[in-house]
PyMOL CGO cylinders between C-alpha atoms (Angstrom):
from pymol import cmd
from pymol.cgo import CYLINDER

trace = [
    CYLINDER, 0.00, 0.00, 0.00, 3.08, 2.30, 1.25, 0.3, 1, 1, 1, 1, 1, 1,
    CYLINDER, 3.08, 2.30, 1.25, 4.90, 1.76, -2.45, 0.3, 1, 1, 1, 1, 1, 1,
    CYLINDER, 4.90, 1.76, -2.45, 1.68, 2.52, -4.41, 0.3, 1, 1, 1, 1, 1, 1,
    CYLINDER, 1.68, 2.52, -4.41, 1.18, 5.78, -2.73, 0.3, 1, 1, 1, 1, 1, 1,
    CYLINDER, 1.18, 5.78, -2.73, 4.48, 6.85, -3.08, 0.3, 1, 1, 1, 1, 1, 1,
    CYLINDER, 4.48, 6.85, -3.08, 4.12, 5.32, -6.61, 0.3, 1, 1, 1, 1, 1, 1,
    CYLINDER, 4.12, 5.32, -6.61, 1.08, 7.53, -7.01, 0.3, 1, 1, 1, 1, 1, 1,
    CYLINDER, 1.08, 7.53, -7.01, 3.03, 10.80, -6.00, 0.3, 1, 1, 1, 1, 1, 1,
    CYLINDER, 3.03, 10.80, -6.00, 6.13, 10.16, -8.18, 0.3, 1, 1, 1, 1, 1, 1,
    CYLINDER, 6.13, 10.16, -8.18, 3.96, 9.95, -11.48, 0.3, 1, 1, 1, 1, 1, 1,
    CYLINDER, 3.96, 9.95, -11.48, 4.21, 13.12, -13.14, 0.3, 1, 1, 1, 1, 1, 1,
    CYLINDER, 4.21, 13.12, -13.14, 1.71, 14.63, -15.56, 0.3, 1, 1, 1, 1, 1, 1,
    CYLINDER, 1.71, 14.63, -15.56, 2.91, 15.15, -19.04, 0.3, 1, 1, 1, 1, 1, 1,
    CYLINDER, 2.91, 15.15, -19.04, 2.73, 18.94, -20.00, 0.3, 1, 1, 1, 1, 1, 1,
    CYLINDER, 2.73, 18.94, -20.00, 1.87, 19.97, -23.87, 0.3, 1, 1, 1, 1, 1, 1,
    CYLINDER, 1.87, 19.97, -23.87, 4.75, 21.86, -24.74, 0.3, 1, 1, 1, 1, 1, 1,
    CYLINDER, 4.75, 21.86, -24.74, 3.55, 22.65, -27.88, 0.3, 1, 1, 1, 1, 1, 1,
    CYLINDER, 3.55, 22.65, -27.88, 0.39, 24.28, -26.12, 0.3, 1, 1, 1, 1, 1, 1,
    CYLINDER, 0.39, 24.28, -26.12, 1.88, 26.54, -24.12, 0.3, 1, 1, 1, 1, 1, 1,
    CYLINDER, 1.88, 26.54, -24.12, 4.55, 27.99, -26.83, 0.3, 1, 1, 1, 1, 1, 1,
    CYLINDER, 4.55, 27.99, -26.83, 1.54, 28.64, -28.66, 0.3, 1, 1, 1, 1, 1, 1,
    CYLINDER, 1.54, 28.64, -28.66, 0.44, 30.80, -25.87, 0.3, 1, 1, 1, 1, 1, 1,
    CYLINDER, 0.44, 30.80, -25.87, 3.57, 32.38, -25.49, 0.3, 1, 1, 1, 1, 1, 1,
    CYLINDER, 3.57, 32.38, -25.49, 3.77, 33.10, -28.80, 0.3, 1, 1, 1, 1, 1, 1,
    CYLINDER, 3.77, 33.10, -28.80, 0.36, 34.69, -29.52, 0.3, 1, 1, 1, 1, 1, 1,
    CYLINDER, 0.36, 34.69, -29.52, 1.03, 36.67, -26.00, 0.3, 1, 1, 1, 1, 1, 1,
    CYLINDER, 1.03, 36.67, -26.00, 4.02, 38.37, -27.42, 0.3, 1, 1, 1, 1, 1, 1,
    CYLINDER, 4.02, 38.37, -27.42, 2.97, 38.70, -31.63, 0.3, 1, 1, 1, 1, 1, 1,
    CYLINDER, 2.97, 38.70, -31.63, 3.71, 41.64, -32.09, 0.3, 1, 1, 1, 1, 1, 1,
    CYLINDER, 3.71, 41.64, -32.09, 4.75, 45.63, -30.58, 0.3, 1, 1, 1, 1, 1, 1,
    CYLINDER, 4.75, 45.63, -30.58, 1.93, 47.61, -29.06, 0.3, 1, 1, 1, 1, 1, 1,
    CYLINDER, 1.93, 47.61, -29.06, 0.86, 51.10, -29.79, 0.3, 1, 1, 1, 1, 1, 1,
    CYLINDER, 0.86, 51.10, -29.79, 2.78, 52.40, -26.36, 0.3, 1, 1, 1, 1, 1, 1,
    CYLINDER, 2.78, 52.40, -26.36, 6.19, 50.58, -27.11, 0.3, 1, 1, 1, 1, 1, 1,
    CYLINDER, 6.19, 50.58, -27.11, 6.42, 52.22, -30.72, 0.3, 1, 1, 1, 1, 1, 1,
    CYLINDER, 6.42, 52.22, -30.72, 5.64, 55.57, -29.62, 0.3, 1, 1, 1, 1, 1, 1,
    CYLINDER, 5.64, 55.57, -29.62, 8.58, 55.46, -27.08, 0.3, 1, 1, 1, 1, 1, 1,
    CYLINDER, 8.58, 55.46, -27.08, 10.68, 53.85, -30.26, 0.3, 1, 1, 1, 1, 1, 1,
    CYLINDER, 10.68, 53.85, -30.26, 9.81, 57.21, -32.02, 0.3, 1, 1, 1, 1, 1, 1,
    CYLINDER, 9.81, 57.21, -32.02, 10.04, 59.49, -29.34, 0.3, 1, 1, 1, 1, 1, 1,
    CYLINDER, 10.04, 59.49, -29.34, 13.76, 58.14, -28.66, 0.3, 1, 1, 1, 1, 1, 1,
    CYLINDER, 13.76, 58.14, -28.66, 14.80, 58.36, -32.55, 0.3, 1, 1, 1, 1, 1, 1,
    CYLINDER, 14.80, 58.36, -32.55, 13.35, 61.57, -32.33, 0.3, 1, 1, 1, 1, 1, 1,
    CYLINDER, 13.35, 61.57, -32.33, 15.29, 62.92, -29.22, 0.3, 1, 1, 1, 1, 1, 1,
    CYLINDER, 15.29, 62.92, -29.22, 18.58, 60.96, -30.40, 0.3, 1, 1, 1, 1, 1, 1,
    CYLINDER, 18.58, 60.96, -30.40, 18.41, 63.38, -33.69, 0.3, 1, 1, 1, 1, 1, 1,
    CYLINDER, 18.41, 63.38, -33.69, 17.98, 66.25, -32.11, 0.3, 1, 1, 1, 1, 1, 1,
    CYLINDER, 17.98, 66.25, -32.11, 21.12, 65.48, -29.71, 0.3, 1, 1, 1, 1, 1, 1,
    CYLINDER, 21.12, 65.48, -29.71, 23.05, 64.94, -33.32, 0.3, 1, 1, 1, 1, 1, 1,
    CYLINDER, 23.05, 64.94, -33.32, 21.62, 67.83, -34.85, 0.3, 1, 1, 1, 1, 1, 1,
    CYLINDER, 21.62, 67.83, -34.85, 22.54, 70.10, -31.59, 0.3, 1, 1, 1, 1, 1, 1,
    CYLINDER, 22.54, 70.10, -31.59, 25.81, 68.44, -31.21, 0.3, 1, 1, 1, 1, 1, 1,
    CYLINDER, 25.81, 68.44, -31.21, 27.07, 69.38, -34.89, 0.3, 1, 1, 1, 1, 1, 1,
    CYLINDER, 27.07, 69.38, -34.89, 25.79, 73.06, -34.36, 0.3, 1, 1, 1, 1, 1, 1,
    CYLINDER, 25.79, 73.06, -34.36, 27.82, 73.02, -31.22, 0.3, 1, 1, 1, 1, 1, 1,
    CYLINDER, 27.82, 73.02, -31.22, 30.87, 72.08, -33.46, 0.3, 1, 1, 1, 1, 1, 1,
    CYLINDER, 30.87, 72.08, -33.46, 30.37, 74.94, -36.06, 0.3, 1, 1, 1, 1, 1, 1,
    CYLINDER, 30.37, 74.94, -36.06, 29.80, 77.49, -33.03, 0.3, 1, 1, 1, 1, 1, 1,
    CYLINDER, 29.80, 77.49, -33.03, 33.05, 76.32, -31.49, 0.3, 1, 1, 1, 1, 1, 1,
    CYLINDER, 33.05, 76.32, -31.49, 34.76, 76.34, -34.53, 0.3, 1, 1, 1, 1, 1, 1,
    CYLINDER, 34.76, 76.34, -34.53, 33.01, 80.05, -35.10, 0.3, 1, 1, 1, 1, 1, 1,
    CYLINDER, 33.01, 80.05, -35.10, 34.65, 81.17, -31.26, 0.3, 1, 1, 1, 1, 1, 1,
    CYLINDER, 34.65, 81.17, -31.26, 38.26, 79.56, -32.29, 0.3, 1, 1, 1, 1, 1, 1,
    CYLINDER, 38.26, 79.56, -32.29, 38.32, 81.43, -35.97, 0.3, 1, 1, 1, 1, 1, 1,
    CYLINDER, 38.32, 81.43, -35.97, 37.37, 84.86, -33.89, 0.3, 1, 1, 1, 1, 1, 1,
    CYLINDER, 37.37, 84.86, -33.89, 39.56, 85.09, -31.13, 0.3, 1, 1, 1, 1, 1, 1,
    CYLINDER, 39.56, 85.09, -31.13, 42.68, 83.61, -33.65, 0.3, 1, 1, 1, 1, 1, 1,
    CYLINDER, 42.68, 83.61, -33.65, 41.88, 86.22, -36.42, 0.3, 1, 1, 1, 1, 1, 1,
    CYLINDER, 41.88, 86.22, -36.42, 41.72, 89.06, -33.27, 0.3, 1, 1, 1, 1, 1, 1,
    CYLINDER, 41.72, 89.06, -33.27, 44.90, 87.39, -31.87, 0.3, 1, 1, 1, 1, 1, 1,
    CYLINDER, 44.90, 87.39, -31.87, 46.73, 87.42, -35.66, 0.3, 1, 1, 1, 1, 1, 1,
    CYLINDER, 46.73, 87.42, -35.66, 45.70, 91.00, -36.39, 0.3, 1, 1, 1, 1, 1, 1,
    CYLINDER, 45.70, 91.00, -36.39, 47.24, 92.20, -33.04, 0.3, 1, 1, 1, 1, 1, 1,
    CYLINDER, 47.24, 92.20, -33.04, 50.92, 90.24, -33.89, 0.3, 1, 1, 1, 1, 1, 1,
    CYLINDER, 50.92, 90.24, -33.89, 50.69, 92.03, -37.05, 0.3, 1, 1, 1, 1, 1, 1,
    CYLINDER, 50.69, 92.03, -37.05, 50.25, 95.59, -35.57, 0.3, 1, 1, 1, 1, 1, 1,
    CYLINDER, 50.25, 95.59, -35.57, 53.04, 94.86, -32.94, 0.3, 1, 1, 1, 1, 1, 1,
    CYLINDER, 53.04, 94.86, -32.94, 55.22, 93.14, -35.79, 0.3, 1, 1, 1, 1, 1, 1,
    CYLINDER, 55.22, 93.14, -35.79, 54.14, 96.94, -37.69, 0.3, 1, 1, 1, 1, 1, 1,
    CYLINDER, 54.14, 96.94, -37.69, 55.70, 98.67, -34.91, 0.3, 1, 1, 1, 1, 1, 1,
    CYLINDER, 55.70, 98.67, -34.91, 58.39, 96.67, -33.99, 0.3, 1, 1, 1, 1, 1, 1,
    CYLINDER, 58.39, 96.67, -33.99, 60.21, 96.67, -37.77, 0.3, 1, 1, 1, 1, 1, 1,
    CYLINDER, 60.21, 96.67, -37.77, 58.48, 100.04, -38.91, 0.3, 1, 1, 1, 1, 1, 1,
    CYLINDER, 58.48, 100.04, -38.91, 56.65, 98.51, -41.42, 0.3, 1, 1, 1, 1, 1, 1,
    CYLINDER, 56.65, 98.51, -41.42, 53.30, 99.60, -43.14, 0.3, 1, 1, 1, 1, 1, 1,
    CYLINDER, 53.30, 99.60, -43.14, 51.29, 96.39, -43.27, 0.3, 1, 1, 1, 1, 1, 1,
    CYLINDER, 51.29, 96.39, -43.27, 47.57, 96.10, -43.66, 0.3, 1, 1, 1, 1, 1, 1,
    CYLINDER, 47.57, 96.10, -43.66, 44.90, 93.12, -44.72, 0.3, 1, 1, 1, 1, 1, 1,
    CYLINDER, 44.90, 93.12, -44.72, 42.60, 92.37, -47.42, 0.3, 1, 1, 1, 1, 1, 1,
    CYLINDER, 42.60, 92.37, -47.42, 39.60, 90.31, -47.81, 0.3, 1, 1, 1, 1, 1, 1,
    CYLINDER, 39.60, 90.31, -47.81, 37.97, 88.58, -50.46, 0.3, 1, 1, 1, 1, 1, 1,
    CYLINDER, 37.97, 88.58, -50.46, 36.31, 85.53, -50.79, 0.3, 1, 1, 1, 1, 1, 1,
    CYLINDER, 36.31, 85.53, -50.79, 36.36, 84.28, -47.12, 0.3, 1, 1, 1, 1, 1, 1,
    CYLINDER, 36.36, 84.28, -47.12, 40.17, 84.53, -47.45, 0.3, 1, 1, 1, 1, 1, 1,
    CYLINDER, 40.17, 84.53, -47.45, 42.06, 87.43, -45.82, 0.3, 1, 1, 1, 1, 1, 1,
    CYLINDER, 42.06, 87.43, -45.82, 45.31, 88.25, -46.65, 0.3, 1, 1, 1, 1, 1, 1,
    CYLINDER, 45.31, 88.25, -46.65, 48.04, 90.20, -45.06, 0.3, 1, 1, 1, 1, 1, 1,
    CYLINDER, 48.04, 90.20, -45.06, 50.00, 92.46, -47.22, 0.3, 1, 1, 1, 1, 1, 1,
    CYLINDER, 50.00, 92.46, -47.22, 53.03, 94.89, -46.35, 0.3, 1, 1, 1, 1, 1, 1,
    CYLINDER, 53.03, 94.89, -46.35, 54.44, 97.89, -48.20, 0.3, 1, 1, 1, 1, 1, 1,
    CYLINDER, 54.44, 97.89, -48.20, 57.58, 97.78, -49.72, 0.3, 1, 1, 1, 1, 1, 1,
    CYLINDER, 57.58, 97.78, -49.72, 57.86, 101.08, -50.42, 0.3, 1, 1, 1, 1, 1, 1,
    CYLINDER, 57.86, 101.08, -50.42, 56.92, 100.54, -54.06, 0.3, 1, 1, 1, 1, 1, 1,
    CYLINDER, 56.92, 100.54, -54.06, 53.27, 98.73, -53.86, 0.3, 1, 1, 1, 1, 1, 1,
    CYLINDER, 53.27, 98.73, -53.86, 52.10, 96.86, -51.41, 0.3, 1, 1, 1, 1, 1, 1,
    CYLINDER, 52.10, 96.86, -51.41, 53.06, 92.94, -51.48, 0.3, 1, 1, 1, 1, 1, 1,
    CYLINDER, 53.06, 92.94, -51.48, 51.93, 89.43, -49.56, 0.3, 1, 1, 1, 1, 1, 1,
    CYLINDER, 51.93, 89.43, -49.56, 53.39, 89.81, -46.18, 0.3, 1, 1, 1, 1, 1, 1,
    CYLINDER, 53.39, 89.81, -46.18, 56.19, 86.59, -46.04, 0.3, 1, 1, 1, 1, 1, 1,
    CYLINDER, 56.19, 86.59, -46.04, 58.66, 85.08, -43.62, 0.3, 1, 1, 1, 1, 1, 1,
    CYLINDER, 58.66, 85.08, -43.62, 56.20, 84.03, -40.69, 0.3, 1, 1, 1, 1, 1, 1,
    CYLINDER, 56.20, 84.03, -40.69, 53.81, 81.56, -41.23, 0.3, 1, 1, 1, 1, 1, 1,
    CYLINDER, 53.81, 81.56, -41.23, 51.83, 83.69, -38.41, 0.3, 1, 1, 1, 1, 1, 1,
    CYLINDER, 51.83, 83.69, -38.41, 50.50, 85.91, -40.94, 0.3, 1, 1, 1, 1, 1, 1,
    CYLINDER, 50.50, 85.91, -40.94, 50.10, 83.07, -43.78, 0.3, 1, 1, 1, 1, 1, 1,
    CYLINDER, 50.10, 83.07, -43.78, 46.95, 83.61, -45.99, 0.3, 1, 1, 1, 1, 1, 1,
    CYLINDER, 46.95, 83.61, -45.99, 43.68, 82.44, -43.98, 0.3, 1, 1, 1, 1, 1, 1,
    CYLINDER, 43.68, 82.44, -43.98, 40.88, 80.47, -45.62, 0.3, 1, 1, 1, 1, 1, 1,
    CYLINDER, 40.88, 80.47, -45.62, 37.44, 80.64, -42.89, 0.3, 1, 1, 1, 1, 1, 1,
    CYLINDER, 37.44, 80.64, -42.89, 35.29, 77.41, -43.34, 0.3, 1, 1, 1, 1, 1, 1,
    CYLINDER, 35.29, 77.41, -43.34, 32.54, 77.85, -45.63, 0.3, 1, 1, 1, 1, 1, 1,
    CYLINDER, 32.54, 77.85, -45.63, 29.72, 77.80, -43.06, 0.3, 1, 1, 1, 1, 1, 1,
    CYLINDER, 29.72, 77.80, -43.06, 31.08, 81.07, -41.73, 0.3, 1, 1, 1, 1, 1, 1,
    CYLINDER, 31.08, 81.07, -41.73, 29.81, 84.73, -42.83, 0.3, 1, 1, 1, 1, 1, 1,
    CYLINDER, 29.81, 84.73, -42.83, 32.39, 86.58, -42.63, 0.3, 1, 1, 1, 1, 1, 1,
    CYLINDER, 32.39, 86.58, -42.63, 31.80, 90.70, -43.47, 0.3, 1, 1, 1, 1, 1, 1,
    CYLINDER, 31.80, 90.70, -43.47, 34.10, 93.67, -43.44, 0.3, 1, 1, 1, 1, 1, 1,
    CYLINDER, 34.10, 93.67, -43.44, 32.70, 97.25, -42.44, 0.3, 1, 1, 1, 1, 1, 1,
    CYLINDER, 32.70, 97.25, -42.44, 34.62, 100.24, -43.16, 0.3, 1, 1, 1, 1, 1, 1,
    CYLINDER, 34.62, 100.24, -43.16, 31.92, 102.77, -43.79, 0.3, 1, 1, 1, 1, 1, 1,
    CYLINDER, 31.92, 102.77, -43.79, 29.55, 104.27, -41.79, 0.3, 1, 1, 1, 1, 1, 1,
    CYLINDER, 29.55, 104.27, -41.79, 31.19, 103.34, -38.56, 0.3, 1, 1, 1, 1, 1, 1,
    CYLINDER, 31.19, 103.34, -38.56, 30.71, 105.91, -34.93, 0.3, 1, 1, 1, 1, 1, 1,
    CYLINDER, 30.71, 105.91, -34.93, 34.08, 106.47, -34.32, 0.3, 1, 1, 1, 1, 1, 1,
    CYLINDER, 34.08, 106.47, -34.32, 35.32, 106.69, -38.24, 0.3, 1, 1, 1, 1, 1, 1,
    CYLINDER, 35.32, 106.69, -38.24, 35.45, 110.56, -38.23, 0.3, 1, 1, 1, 1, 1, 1,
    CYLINDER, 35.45, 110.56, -38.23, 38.07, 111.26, -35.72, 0.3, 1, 1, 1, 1, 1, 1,
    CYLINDER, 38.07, 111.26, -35.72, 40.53, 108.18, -37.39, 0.3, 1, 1, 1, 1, 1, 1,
    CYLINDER, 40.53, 108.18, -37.39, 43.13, 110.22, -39.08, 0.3, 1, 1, 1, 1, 1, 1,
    CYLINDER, 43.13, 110.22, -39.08, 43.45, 107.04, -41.82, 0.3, 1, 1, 1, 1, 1, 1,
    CYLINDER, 43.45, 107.04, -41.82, 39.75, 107.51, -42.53, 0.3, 1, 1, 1, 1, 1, 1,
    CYLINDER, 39.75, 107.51, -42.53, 40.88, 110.53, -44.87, 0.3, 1, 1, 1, 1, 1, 1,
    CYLINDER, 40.88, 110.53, -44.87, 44.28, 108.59, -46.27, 0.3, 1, 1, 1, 1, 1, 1,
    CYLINDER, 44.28, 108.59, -46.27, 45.86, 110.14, -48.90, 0.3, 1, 1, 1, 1, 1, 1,
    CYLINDER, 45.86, 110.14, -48.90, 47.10, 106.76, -50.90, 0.3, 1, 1, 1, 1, 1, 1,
    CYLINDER, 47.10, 106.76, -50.90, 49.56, 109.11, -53.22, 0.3, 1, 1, 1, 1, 1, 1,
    CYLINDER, 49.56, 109.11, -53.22, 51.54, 110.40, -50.24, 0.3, 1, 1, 1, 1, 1, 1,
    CYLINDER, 51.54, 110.40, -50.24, 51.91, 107.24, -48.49, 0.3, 1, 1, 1, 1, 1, 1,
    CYLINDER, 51.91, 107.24, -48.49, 53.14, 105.20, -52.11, 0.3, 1, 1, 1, 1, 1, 1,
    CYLINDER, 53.14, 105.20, -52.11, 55.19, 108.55, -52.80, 0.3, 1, 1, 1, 1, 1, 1,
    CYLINDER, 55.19, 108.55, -52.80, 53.99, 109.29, -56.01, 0.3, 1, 1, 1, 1, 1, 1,
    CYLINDER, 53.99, 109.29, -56.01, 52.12, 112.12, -57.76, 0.3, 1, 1, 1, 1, 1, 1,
    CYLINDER, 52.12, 112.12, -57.76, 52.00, 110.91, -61.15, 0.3, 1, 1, 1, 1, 1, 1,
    CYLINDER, 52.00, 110.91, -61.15, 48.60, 109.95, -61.82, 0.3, 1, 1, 1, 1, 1, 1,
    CYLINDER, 48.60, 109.95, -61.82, 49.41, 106.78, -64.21, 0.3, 1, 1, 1, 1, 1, 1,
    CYLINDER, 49.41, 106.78, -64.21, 51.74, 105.27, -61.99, 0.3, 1, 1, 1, 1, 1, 1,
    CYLINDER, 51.74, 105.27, -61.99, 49.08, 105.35, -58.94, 0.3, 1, 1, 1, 1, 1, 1,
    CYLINDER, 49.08, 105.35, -58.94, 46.29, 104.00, -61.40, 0.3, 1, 1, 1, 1, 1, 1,
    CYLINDER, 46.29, 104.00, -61.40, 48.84, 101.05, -62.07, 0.3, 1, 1, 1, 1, 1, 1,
    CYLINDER, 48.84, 101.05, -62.07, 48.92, 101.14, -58.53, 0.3, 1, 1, 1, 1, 1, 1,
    CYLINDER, 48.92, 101.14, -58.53, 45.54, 100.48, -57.47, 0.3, 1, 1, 1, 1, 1, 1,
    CYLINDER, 45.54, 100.48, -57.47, 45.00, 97.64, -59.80, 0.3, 1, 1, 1, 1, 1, 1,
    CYLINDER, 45.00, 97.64, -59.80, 47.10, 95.79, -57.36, 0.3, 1, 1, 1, 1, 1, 1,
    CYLINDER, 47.10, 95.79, -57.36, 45.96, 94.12, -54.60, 0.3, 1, 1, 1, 1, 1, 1,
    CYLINDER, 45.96, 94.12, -54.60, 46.09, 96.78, -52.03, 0.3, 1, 1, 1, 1, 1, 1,
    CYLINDER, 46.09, 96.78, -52.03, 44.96, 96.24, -48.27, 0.3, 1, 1, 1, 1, 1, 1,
    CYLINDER, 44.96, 96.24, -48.27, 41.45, 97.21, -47.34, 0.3, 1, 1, 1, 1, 1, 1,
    CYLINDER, 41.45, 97.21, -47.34, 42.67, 98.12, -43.34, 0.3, 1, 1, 1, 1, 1, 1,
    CYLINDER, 42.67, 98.12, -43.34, 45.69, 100.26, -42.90, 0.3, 1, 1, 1, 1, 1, 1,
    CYLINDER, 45.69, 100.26, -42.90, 48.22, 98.82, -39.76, 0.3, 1, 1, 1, 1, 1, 1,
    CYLINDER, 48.22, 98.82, -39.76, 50.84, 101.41, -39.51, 0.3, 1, 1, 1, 1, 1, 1,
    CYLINDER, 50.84, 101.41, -39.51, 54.30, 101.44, -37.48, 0.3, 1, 1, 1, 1, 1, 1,
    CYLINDER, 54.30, 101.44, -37.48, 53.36, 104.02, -35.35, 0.3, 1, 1, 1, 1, 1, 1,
    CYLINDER, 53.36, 104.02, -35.35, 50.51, 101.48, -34.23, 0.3, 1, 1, 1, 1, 1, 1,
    CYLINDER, 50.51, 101.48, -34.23, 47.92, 103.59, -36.06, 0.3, 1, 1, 1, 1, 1, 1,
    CYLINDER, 47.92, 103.59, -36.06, 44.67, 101.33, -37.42, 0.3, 1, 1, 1, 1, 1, 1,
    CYLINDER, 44.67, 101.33, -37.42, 42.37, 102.39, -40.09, 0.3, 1, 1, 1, 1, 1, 1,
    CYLINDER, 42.37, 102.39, -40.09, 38.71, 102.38, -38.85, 0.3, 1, 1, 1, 1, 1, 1,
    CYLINDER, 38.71, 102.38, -38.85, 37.16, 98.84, -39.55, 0.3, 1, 1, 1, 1, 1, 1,
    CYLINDER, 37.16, 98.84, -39.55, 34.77, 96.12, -38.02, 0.3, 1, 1, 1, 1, 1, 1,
    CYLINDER, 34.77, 96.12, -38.02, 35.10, 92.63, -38.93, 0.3, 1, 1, 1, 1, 1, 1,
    CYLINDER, 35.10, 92.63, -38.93, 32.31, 90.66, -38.18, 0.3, 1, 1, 1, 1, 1, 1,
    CYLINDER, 32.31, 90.66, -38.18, 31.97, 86.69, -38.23, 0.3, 1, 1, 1, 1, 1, 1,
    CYLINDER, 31.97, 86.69, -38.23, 28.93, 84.53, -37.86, 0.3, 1, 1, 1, 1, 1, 1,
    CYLINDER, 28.93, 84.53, -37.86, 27.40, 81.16, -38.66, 0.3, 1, 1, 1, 1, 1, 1,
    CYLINDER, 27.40, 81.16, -38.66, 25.37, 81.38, -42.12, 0.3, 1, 1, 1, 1, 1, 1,
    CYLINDER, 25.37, 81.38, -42.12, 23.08, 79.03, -41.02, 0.3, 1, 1, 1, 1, 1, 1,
    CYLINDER, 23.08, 79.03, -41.02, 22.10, 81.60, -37.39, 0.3, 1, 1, 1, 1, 1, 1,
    CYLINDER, 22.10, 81.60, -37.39, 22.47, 85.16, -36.57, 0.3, 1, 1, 1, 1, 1, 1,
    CYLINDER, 22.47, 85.16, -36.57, 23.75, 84.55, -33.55, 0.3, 1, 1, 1, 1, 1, 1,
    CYLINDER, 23.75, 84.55, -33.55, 26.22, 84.33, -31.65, 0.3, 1, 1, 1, 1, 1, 1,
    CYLINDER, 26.22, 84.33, -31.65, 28.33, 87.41, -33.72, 0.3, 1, 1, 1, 1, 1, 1,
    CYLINDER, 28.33, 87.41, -33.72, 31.80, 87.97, -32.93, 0.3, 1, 1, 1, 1, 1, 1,
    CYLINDER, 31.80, 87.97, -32.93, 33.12, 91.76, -33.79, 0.3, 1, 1, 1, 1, 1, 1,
    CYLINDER, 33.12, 91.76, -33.79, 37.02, 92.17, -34.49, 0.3, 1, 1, 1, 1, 1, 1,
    CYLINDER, 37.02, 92.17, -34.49, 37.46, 96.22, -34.68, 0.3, 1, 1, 1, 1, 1, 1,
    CYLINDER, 37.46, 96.22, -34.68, 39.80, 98.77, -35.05, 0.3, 1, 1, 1, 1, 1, 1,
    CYLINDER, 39.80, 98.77, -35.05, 39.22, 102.58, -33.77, 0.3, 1, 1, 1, 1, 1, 1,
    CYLINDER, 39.22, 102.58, -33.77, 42.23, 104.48, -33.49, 0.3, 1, 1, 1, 1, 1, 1,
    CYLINDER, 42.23, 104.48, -33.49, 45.61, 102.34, -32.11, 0.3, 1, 1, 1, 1, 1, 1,
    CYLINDER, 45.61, 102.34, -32.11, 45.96, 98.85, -31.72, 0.3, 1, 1, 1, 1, 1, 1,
    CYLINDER, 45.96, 98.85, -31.72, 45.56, 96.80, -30.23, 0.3, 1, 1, 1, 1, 1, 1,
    CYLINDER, 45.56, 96.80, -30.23, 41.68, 96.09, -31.94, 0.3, 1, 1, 1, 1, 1, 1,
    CYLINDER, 41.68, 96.09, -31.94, 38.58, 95.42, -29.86, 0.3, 1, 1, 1, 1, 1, 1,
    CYLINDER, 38.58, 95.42, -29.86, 37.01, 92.01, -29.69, 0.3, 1, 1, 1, 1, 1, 1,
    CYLINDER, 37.01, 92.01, -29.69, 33.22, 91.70, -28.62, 0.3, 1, 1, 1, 1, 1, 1,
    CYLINDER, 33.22, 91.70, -28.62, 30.92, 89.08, -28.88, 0.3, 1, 1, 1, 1, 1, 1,
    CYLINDER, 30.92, 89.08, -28.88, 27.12, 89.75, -29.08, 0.3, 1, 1, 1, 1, 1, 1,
    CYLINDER, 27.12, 89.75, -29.08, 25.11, 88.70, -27.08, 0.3, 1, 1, 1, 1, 1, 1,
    CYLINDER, 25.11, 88.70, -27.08, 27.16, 88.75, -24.73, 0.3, 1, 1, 1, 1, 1, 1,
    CYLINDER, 27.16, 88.75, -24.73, 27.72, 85.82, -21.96, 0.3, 1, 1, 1, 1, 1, 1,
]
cmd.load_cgo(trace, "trace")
């Protein structure tokens, strides 16, 4: 009697495997309307981080062009004063160019790879201002008299003259600056602007609007 009890209890009931993966299966079929939403709402978020994250780039890379192109223009006025030399820059096509006067015309400004030619990135807007500007008036270079400074009168020679490449800011060795404001942004936002300018003696003014 003892053995078929325990006989009894040992017997185990064959489960239908087959039955319950069919449940299992027809439990988990498919994604509900909750779980894709929160699919979406995380692609969403991730390409907004991507999208912020390469603005961020271009803005830093907006902040590092500024304060180098405010740092390079104040070497060049002490390099002015320091060898008495009549330099000045020129801009065109996102590319400025320093140029120096060798008494003659005016000339690419060699020997330091400091004042090399400098190509800004193409998502920059980059503008140079040198009319109109508050404190233009009282800059003695505002009025510049380009025939006494190349040292010639004859009126062929300074038409020859001009259609050189001739700088569009004055940086003279007595640390005079011609009035200017260069300005560089991102083309894709107005803001933030960074403002390189020159009012009387160097070294120029940096600002950055708005400021932080």
């Amino acid at each position: 009697m003892f053995n078929k009890a325990r006989n009894k209890k040992n017997t185990l009931k064959p489960c239908n495997k087959k039955h319950g993966f069919n449940r299992f299966r027809q439990k988990n079929s498919g994604f509900s309307l909750i779980e894709i939403m929160v699919v979406l709402v995380i692609i969403a978020f991730a390409t907004n981080m991507m999208i912020y994250n390469l603005g961020g780039d271009q803005e830093d890379e907006l902040e590092k062009s500024a304060v180098k192109m405010n740092t390079v223009i104040n070497l060049a006025a002490d390099y002015a004063v320091l060898n008495q030399l009549e330099l000045g820059f020129h801009i065109d096509k996102n590319v400025l160019e320093f140029l120096a006067f060798d008494g003659e015309k005016w000339i690419p400004l060699t020997g330091n790879k400091v004042f090399n030619a400098v190509k800004f990135p193409e998502f920059l807007e980059v503008e140079l201002q040198l009319d109109d500007l508050p404190w233009a008036e009282e800059n003695l270079l505002e009025q510049v008299d380009w025939r006494e400074l190349m040292d010639t009168d004859d009126e062929e020679s300074f038409l020859e003259l001009e259609k050189l490449k001739i700088p569009q800011v004055i940086i003279l060795s007595s640390g005079e600056v011609s009035p200017f404001s260069l300005s560089l942004s991102l083309k894709e936002q107005a803001e933030p602007t960074f403002f390189i300018q020159g009012e009387f003696m160097a070294p120029v003014i940096f600002k950055r609007e708005p400021e932080l």
